[in-house]
C-alpha positions in Angstrom: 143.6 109.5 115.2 140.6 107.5 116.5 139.7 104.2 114.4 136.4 102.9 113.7 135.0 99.5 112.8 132.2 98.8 110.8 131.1 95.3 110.3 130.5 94.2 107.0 126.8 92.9 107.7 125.7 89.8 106.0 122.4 88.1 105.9 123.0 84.7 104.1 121.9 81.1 105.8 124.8 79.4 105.2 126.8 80.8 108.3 130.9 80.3 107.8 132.9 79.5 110.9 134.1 82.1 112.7 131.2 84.7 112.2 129.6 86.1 114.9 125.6 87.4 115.3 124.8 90.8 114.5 123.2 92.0 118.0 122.8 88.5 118.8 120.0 88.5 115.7 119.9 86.1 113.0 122.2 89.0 110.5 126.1 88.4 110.8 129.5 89.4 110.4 133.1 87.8 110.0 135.2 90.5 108.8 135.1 94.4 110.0 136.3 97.6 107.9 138.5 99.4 110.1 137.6 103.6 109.6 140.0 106.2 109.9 140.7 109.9 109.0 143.2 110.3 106.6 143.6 106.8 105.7 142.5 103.5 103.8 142.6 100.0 105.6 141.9 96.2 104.6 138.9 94.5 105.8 140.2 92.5 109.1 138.5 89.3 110.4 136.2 89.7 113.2 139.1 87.3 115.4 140.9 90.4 115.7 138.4 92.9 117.1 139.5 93.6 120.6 136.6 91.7 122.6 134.9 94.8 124.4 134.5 96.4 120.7 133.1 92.4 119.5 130.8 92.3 122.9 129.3 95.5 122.0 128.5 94.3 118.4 127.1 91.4 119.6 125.2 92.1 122.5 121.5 92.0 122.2 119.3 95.7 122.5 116.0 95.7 123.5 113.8 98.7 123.2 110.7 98.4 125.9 107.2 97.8 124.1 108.8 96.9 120.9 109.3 93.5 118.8 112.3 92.0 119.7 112.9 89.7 116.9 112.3 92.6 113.4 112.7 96.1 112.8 109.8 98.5 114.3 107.9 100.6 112.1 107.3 104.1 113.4 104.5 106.0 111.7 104.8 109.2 110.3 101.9 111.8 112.0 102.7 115.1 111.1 100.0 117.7 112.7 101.2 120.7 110.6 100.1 122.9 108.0 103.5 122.8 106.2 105.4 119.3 106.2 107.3 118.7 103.0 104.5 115.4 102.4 101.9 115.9 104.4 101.3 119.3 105.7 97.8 120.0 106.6 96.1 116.4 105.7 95.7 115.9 109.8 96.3 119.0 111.3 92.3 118.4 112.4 92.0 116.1 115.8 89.6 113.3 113.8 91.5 113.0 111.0 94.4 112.6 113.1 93.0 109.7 115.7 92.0 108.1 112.3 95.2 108.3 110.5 96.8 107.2 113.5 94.3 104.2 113.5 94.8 102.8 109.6 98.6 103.3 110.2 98.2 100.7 113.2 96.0 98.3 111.8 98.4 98.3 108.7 101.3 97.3 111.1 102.6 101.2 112.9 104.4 99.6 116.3 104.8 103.5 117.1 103.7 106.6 116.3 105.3 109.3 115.8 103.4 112.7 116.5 105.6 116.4 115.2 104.0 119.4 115.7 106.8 121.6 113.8 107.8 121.1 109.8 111.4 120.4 110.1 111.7 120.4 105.6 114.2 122.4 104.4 113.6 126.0 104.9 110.7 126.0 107.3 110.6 128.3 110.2 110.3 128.2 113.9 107.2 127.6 115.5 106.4 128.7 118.9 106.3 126.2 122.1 102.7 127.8 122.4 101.7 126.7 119.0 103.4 123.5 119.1 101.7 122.1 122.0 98.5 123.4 121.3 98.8 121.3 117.6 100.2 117.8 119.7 99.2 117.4 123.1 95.1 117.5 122.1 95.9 115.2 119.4 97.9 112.4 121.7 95.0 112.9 124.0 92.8 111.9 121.6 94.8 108.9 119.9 94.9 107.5 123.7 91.0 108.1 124.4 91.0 106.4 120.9 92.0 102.7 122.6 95.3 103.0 120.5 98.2 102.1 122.9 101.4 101.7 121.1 104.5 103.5 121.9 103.6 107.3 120.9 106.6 109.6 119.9 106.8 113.1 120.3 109.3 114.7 117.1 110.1 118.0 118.8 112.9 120.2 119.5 111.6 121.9 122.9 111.2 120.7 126.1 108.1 122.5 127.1 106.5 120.4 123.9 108.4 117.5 125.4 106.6 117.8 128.6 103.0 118.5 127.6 103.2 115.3 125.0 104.3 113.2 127.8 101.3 114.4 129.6 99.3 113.9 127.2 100.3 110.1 126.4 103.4 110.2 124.6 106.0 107.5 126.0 108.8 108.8 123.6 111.3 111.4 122.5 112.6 112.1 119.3 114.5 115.0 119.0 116.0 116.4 115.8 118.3 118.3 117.2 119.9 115.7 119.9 119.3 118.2 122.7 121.5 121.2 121.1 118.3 123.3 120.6 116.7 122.9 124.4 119.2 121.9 126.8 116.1 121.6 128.6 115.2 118.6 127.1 117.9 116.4 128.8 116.2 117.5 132.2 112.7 116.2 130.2 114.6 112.8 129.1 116.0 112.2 133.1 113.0 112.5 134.8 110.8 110.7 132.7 113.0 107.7 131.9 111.5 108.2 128.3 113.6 106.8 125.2 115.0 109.0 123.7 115.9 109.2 120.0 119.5 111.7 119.0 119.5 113.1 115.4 122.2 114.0 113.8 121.3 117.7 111.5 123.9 120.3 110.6 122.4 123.7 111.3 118.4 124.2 111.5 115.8 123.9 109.0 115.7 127.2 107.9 119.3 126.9 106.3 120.4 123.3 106.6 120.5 122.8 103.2 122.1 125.6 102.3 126.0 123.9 101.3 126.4 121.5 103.8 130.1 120.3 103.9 131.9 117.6 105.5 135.4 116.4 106.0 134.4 113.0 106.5 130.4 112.6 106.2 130.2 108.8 107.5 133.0 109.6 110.6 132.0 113.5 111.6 128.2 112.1 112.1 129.6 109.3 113.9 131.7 111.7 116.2 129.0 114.2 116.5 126.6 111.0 117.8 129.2 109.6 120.1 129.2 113.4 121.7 125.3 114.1 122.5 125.4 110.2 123.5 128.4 111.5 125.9 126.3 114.5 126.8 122.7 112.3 127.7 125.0 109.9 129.9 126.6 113.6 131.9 122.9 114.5 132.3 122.1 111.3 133.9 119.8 109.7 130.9 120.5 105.6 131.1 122.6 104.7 127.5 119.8 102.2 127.3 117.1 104.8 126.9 119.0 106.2 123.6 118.2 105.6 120.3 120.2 107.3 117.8 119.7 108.4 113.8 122.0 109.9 111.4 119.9 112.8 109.9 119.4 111.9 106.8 118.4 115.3 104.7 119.0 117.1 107.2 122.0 119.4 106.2 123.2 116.7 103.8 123.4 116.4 100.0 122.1 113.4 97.9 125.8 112.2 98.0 125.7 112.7 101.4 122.9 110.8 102.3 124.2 108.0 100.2 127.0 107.2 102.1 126.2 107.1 105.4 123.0 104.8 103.9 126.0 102.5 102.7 127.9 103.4 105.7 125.2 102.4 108.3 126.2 99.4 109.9 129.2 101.5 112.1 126.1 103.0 113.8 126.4 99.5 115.7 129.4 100.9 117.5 127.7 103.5 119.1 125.9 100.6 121.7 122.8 102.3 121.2 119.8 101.0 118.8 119.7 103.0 115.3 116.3 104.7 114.0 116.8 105.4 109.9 114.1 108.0 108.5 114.7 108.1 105.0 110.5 108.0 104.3 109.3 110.3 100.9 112.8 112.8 101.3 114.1 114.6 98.1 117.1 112.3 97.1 114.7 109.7 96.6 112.4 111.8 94.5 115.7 112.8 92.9 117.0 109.7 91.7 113.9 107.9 90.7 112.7 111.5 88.5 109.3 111.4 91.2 108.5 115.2 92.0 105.8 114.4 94.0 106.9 113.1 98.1 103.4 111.3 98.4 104.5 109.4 95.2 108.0 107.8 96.8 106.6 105.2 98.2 108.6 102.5 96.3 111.9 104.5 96.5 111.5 104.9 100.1 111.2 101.2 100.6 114.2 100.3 98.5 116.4 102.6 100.7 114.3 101.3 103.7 115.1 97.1 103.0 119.1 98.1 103.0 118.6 99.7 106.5 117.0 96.6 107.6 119.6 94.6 105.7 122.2 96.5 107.9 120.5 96.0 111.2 118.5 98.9 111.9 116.4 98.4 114.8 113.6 101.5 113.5 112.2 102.6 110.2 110.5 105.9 110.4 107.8 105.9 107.5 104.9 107.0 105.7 103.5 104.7 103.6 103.2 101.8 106.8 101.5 99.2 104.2 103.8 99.0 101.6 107.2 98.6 104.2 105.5 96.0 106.5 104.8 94.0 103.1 108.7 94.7 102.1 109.8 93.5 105.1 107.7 90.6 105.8 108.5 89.4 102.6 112.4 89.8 103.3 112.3 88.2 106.5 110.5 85.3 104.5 113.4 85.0 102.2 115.9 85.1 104.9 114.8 82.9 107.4 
């Protein structure tokens, strides 16, 4: 059996001998919670990490175009009739480019542009369709004077293409190339980031019973494998962002522990992108029906990813997290 270690990530100012820097970043760790199948183990000081597993914990990662001392923001563009939050609000061109504007004057460091609803239950849409909803619109937000990093959310490698055409300087893919085998040709080429998500089964029925041995350790695995899979097609590890899926194929208990459980992401070497922006447990545990209305929620869940590291907060509501987060850093530094 394979063993884990998860660093029990702490953000205090009073450092104690012996702890070592998160990703070289001002969050740290001294003791590490060894993971295994089948069985329970003691927290163990960070002394006793062999030192490959401690360099990789400690080793700086810098995305390209991004801030290297906070967490991004990626903002939430969804050009579709049917998104769980905010289907059909910019499926027009103008409204789009201005969206895309307020989100980077309120502090967006990327965009991120989908094409296809992946909510629970939606259906496929065609490549056809897809690119004819994204490619104008990145066109537009770059004869618009906005340069951040733009993102591409799509499954399909012909999508993939026309968005990098178009402007886009990033892929993230729901399915972590297991949709469009395709797309790791796309991800080579370009020398594009890349982002991996972890979903069990598609949209249609991913939320139909999803079951786990171990939800924090069979994501992990299942990460560790398309990572595997990017390196075999020739993608550079430092071009690969990964993110657990959260609510997609999970249940609220689900999704709570590998919130709880993020930090072991860390292991992976790869930086961590958390979307947890407007999604049903939230609406779920704070009685909101409404996704438009989760702003608060989301933040909450939001701060504890940054608490644990994460290099990428995929949101909607771009105001109300850069003031969360500003505000933390504040208090912590």
């Amino acid at each position: 059996m394979s063993v884990y270690f998860r660093p029990i990530i702490q953000s205090d100012l009073k450092i104690p001998a012996g702890a070592v820097p998160l990703l070289g970043g001002p969050l740290w760790f001294d003791h590490v919670e060894p993971l295994e199948r089948g069985a329970s183990h003691a927290l163990m000081p960070v002394r006793d990490l062999p030192p490959a597993l401690l360099d990789s914990l400690t080793h700086p990662r810098v995305l390209p175009n991004l801030p290297k001392d906070r967490c991004a923001l990626m903002g939430v563009l969804n050009v579709t009739p049917d998104s769980f939050s905010d289907g059909g609000k910019f499926h027009d061109a103008d409204a789009a480019v201005a969206h895309a504007k307020a989100m980077v004057e309120a502090g967006a460091d990327i965009l991120d542009i989908g094409g296809e609803s992946t909510r629970p239950g939606a259906a496929l849409v065609s490549e056809v369709e897809e690119v004819a909803r994204t490619a104008p619109v990145i066109t537009a937000i770059r004869a618009a004077g906005i340069e951040v990093p733009i993102s591409i959310d799509t499954r399909k490698a012909v999508v993939a293409e026309a968005a990098l055409s178009a402007g886009a300087t990033m892929l993230n893919d729901v399915s972590a190339m297991t949709f469009d085998e395709a797309m790791a040709g796309v991800a080579e080429r370009s020398g594009a980031p890349i982002c991996l998500m972890h979903a069990q089964g598609d949209p249609a029925t991913m939320q139909q019973d999803p079951h786990y041995d171990d939800v924090l350790l069979d994501v992990y695995e299942h990460l560790a494998e398309r990572i595997a899979a990017a390196e075999a097609a020739g993608i550079n590890k430092t071009h690969v962002i990964v993110d657990p899926g959260i609510g997609f194929g999970k249940t609220q208990a689900h999704n709570l522990a590998l919130i709880r459980g993020l930090s072991l992401f860390h292991m992976l070497g790869c930086p961590i992108l958390l979307g947890v922006s407007r999604k049903r447990f939230i609406g779920n545990i704070c009685g909101v029906e409404r996704a438009e209305d989760r702003a608060l929620g989301s933040v909450a869940a939001a701060i504890e990813g940054v608490r644990q590291g994460v290099q990428i907060i995929r949101a909607h509501d771009i105001e109300a997290h850069r003031q969360a987060f500003t505000l933390w850093r504040a208090i912590k530094t």
